[in-house]
C-alpha positions as CSV (number, residue, x, y, z in Angstrom):
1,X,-19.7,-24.1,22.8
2,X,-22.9,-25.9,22.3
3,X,-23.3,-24.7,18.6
4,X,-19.6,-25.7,18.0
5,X,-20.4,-29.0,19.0
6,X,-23.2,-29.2,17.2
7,X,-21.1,-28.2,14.1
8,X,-18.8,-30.6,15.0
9,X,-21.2,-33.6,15.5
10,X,-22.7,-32.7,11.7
11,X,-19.6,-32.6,10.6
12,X,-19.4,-36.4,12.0
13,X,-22.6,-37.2,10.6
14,X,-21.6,-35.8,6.7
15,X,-18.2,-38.0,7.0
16,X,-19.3,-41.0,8.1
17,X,-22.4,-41.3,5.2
18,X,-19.9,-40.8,2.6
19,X,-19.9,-37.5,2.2
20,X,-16.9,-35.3,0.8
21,X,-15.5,-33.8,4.2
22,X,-12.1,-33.9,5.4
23,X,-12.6,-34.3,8.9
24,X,-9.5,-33.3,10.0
25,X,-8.9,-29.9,7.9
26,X,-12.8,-29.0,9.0
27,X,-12.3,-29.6,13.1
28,X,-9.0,-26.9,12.4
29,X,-11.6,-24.7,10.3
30,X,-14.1,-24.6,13.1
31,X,-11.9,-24.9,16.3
32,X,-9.6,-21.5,14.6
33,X,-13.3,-20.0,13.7
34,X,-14.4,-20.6,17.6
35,X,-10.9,-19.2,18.5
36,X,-11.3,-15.9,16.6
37,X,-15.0,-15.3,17.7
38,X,-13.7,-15.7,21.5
39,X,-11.0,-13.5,20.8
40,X,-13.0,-11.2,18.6
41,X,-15.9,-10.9,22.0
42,X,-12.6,-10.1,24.2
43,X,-12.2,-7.0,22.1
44,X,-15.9,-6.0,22.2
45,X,-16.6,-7.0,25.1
46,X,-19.9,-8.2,23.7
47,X,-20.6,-12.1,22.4
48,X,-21.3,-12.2,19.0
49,X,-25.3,-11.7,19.0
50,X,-25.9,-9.8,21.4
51,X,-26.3,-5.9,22.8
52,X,-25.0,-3.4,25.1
53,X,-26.2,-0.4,25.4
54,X,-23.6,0.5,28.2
55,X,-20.6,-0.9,25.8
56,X,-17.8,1.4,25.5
57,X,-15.9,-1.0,23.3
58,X,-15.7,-1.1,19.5
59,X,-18.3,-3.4,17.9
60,X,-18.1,-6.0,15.2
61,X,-17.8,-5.0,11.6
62,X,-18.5,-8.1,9.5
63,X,-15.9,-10.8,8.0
64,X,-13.0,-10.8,5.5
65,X,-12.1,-14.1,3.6
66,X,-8.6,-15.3,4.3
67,X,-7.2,-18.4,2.9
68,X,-4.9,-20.2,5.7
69,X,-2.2,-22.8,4.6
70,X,-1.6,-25.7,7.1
71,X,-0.2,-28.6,7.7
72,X,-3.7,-30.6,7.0
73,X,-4.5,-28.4,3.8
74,X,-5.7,-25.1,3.0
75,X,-8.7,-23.7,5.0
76,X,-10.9,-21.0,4.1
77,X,-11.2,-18.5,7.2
78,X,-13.8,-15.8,8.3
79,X,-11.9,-13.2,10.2
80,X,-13.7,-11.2,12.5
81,X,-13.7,-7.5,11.5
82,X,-14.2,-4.5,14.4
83,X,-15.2,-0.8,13.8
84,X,-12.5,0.9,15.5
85,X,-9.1,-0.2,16.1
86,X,-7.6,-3.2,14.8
87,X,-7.9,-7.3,15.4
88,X,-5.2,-10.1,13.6
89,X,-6.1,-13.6,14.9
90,X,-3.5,-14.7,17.6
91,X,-3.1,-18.0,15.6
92,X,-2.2,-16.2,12.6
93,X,1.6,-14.9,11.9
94,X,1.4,-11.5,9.8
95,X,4.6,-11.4,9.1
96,X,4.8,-15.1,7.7
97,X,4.4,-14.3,3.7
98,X,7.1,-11.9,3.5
99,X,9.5,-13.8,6.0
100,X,9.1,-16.7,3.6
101,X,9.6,-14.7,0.7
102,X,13.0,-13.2,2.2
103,X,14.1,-16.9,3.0
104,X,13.6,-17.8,-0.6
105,X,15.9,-14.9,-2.0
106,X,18.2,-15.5,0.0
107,X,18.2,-19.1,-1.1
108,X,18.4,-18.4,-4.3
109,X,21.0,-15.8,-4.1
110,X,23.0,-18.8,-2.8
111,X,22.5,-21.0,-5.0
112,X,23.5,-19.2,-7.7
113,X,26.4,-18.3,-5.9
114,X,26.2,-14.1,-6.1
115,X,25.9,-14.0,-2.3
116,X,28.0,-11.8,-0.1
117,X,29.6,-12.7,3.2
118,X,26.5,-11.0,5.1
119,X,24.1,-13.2,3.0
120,X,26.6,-16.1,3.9
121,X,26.0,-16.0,7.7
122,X,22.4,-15.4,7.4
123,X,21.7,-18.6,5.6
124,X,23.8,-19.7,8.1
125,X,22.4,-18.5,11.0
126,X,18.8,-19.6,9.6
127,X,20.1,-23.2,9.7
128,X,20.9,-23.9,5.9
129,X,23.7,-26.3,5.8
130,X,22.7,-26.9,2.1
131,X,19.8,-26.4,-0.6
132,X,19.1,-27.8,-4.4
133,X,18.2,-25.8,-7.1
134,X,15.7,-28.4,-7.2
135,X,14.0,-27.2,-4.0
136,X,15.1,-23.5,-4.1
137,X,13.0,-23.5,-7.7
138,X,10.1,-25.5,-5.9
139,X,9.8,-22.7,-3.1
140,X,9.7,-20.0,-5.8
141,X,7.3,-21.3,-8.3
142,X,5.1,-21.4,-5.5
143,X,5.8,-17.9,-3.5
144,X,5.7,-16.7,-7.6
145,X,2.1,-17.7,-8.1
146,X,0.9,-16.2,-5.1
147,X,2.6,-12.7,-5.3
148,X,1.2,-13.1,-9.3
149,X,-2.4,-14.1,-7.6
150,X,-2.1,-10.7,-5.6
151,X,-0.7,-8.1,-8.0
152,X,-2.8,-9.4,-10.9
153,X,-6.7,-9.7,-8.9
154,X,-9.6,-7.6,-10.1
155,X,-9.9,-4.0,-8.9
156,X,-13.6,-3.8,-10.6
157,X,-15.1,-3.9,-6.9
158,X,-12.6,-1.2,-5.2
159,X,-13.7,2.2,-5.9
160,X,-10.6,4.4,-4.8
161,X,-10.8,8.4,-5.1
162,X,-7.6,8.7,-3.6
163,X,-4.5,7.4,-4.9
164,X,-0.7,7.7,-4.2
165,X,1.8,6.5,-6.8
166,X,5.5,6.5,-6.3
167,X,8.8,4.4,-6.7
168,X,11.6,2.8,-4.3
169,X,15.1,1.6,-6.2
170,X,16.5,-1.4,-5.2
171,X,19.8,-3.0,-6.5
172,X,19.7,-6.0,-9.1
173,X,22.0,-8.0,-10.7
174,X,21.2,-8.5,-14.7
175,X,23.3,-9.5,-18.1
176,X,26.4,-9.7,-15.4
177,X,26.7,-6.3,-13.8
178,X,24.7,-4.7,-10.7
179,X,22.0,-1.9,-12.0
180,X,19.4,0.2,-10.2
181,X,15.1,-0.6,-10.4
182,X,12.7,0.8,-9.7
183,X,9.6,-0.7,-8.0
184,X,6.9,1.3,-9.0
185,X,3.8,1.1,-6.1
186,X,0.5,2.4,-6.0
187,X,-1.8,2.6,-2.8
188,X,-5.0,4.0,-3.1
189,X,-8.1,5.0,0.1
190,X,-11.0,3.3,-0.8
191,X,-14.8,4.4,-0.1
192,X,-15.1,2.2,3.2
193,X,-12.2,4.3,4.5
194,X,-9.8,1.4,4.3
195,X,-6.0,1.6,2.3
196,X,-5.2,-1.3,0.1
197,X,-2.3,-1.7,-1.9
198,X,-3.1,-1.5,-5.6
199,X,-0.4,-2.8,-7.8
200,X,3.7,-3.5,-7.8
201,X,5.7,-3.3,-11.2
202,X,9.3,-3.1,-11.6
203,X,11.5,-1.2,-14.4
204,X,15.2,-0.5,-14.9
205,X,16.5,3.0,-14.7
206,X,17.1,4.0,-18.2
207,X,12.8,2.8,-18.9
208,X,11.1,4.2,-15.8
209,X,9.8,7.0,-17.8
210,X,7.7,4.6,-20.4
211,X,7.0,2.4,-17.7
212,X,4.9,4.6,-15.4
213,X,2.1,4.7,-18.8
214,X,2.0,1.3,-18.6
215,X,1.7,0.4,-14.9
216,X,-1.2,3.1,-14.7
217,X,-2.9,1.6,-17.8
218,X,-2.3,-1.9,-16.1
219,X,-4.3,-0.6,-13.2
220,X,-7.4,0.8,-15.4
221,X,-7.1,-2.5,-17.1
222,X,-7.8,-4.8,-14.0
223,X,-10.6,-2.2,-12.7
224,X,-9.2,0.5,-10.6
225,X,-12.0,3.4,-11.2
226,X,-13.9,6.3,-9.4
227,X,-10.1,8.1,-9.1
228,X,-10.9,11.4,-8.1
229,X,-7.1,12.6,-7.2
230,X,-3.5,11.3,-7.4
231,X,-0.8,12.3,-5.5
232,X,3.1,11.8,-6.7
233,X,6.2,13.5,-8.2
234,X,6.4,14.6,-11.4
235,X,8.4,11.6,-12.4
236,X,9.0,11.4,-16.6
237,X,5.7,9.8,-18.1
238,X,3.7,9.7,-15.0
239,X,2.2,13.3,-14.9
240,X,1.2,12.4,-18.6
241,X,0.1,8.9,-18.1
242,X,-2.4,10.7,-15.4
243,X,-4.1,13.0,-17.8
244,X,-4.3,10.2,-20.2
245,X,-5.2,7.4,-18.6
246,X,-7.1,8.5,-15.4
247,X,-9.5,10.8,-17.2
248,X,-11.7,13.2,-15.0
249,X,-9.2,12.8,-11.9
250,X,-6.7,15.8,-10.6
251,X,-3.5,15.5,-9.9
252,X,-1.8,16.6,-6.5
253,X,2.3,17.1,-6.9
254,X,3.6,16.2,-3.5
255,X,4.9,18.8,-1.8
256,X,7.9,17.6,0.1
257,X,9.3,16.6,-3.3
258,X,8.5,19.9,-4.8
259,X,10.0,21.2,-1.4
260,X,13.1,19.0,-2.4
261,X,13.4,20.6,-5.6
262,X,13.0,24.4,-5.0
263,X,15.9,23.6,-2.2
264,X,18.4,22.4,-5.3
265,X,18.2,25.6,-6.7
266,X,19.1,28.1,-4.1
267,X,22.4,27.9,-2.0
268,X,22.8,25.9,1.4
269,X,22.0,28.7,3.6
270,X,18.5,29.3,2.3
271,X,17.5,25.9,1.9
272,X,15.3,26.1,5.5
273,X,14.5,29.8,4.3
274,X,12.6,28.2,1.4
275,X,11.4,24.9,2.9
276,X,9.8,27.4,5.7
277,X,8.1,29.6,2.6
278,X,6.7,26.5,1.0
279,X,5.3,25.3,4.5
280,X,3.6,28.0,4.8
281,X,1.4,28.4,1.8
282,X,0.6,24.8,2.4
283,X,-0.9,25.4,6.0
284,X,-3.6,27.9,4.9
285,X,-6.8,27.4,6.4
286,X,-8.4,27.6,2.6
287,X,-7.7,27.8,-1.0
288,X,-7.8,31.2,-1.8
289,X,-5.5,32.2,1.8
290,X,-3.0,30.0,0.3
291,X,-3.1,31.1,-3.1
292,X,-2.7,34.6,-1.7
293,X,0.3,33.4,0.0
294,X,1.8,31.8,-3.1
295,X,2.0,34.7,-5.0
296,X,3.5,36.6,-1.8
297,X,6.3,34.1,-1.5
298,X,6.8,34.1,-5.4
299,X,7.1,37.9,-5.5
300,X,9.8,37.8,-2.8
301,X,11.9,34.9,-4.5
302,X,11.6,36.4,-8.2
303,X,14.7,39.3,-7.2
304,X,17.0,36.6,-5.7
305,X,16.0,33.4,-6.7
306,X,14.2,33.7,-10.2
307,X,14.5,29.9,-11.1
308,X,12.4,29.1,-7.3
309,X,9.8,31.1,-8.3
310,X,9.6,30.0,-12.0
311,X,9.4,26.6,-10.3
312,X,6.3,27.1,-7.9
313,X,5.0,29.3,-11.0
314,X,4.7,26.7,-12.9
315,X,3.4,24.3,-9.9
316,X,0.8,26.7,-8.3
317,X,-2.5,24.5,-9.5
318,X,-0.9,21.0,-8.4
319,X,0.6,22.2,-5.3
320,X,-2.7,23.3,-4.3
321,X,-5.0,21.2,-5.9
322,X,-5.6,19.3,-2.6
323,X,-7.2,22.1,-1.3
324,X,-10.5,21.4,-3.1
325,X,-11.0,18.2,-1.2
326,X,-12.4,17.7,2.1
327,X,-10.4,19.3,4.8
328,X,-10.0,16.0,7.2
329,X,-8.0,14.8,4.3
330,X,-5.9,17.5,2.9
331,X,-2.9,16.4,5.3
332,X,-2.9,13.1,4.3
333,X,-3.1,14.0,0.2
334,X,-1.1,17.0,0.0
335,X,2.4,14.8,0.1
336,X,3.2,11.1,-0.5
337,X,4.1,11.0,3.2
338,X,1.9,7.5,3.2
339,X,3.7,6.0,0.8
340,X,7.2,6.9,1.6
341,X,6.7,5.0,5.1
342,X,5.4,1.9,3.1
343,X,9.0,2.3,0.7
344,X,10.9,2.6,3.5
345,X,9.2,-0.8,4.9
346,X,10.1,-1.8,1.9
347,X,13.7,-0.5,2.1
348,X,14.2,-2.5,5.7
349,X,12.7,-5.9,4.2
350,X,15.2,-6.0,1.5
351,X,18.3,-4.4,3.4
352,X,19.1,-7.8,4.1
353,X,19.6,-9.3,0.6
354,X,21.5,-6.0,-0.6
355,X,21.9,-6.8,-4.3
356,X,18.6,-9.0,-5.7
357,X,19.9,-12.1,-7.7
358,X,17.2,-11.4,-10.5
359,X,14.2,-9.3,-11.1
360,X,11.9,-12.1,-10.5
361,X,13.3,-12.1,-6.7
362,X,12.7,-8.3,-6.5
363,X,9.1,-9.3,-7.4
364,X,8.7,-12.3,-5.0
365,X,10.1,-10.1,-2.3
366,X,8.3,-7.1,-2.3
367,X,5.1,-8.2,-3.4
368,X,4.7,-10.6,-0.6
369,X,5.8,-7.3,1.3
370,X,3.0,-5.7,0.2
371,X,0.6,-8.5,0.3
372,X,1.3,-8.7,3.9
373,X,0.7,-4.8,4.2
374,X,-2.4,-4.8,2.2
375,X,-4.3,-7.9,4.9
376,X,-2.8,-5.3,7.7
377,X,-4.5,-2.4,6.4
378,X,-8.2,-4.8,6.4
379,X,-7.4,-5.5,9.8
380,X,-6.6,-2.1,11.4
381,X,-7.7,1.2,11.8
382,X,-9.5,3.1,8.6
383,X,-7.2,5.4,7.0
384,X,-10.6,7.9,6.2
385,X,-13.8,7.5,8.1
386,X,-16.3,6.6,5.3
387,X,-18.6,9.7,6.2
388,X,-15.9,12.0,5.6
389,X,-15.2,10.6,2.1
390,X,-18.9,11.3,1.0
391,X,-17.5,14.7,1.3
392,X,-15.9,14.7,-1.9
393,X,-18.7,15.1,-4.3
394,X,-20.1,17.7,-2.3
395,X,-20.2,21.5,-3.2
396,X,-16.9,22.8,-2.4
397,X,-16.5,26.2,-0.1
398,X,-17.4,29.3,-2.5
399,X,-14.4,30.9,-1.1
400,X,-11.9,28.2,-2.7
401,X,-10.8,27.9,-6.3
402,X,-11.4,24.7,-7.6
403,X,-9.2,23.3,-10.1
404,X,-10.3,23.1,-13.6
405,X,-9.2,19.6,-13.8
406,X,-11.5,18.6,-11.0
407,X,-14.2,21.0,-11.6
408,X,-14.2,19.3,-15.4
409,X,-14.9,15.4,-13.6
């Protein structure tokens, strides 16, 4: 408390000789700053400073920047970071950004009057007797520059060699009928062991295939580099926009997908028969076990089901291309498993507006979604421990094929 009050008293001292401090906004900067570092040695069971041998508890990790909007301004924050496990400020709401967000589609929706009953009752219930498109446009502009902020910053400094790139389809009202989007997402593991959410772009139906070339190029654009693997469905254009854009990287097909589309070409009753084949090959201890096992279950489809084993014919090198990573990771990147759960976040944060007034809202929405994801990620556990990623450039097992793709890089 001493060195607080010392801050406190210069503080005193800059304001009253002139100097530019806002006395107000700086005693909420330092009194949330003493409030984090108490909470922060409650974690660690160690004050900031000093050592314990004996400690059993996770230790400090350093300090992100936060930017923290209140009622006496914007403050600049340093938020305690920990080793293991995860700490979020008690004074902090994480869930503030998107919650906001959601309230300003739904205000929007009724304004414009293309609101359903269930929209009705929620402005409703959230104690909306009445908005203008005055302030409905006022919230927006200013939820619209900070999702624009977030999916537009520099990825020069984040070095990712993992990647995951899929798409959720939400419902959107455009040129007076209800279509189908697609909000393309990319997540990627970074070298501290950390995910972060990389970028958000949105495309109708009938243009998804031309807009996965340009959402990747938008991502080499603002820096992403050091890609050593990418992980999605073969959706039209992105498989191509891979090779082209992301030179030197391989790319993993996800497996449950490819699970999902062996199933659609056999009857009912084999669909677990082939999901259990697949599974299989996939839990092999090494490369070369589970290309053995490949061409075991593809010799035993080929009389029955010919078009199955054209299918994982054709996929052998992507399904297994995970395999010539390091083996803590192979789980994670064989399937975009980690991405699904963040699309089906996704999915349960707009449930509630149904059918988007506009594609700007769809934006607003979900990228404050993912803004919010992105800080939790910083702030909880690491996806990867950082030694484990130096693996990757290491000499893989002489037993394992390596792709050509990545054995090229």
């Amino acid at each position: 408390m001493a060195d607080d009050s010392m801050t406190l008293l210069e503080t005193l001292r800059k304001a009253s000789a002139g100097g530019e401090v806002d006395v107000l906004r700086e005693g909420v900067r330092i009194l949330a700053q003493a409030i984090m570092e108490a909470e922060v040695t409650e974690v660690t069971g160690v004050a900031r400073g000093e050592r314990d041998p004996e400690r059993r508890l996770t230790h400090r990790n350093g300090y992100r920047e936060r930017r923290w909007d209140t009622r006496v301004g914007t403050i600049d924050l340093a938020i305690p970071r920990v080793r293991d496990g995860s700490y979020f400020p008690s004074l902090l709401d994480p869930r503030r950004r998107a919650e906001r967000a959601l309230l300003a589609v739904v205000q929007e929706a009724y304004v414009l009057g293309v609101s359903t009953r269930r929209v009705d009752d929620l402005v409703q219930a959230l104690g909306i007797d009445g908005i203008s498109r005055s302030e409905v446009s006022r919230i927006c502009a200013a939820l619209d520059a900070e999702v624009e902020t977030f999916r537009s910053r520099s990825l020069a400094e984040l070095a990712c060699p993992y990647v995951w790139l899929d798409a959720t389809y939400l419902k959107v009202r455009e040129g007076g009928r209800v279509v189908s989007m697609a909000a393309l997402v990319a997540t990627g593991v970074a070298l501290t062991g950390e995910r972060r959410v990389l970028g958000l772009e949105l495309a109708a139906g009938n243009d998804e295939g031309s807009a996965w070339p340009r959402f990747v190029g938008s991502l080499v654009e603002r820096g992403l580099h050091g890609v050593r693997l990418v992980i999605s469905d073969d959706h039209p254009g992105l498989v191509k926009a891979i090779d082209e854009q992301l030179l030197g990287s391989a790319w993993q097909r996800c497996r449950v997908h490819l699970t999902r589309n062996a199933q659609d070409l056999v009857p009912r009753s084999a669909r677990s028969m082939v999901a259990s084949a697949i599974r299989m090959v996939i839990e092999q201890p090494d490369g070369m076990s589970a290309r053995e096992q490949l061409d075991r279950v593809i010799d035993g489809f080929r009389p029955r089901f010919p078009a199955v084993a054209e299918l994982l014919t054709r996929a052998e090198p992507d399904l297994l291309a995970h395999f010539a990573f390091p083996q803590p990771h192979r789980r994670q990147i064989r399937s975009t498993n980690p991405l699904e759960r963040l699309n089906k976040e996704i999915k349960r944060r707009t449930a509630v507006v149904g059918i988007f007034p506009n594609r700007a809202s769809v934006i607003r929405l979900v990228g404050m979604v993912l803004a919010e994801q992105d800080d939790e990620w910083q702030d909880g556990r690491r996806y990867f421990r950082p030694e484990t990623l130096a693996l990757i450039d290491a000499e893989p097992e002489p037993t394992e094929e390596v792709p050509a793709l990545l054995m090229a890089s």
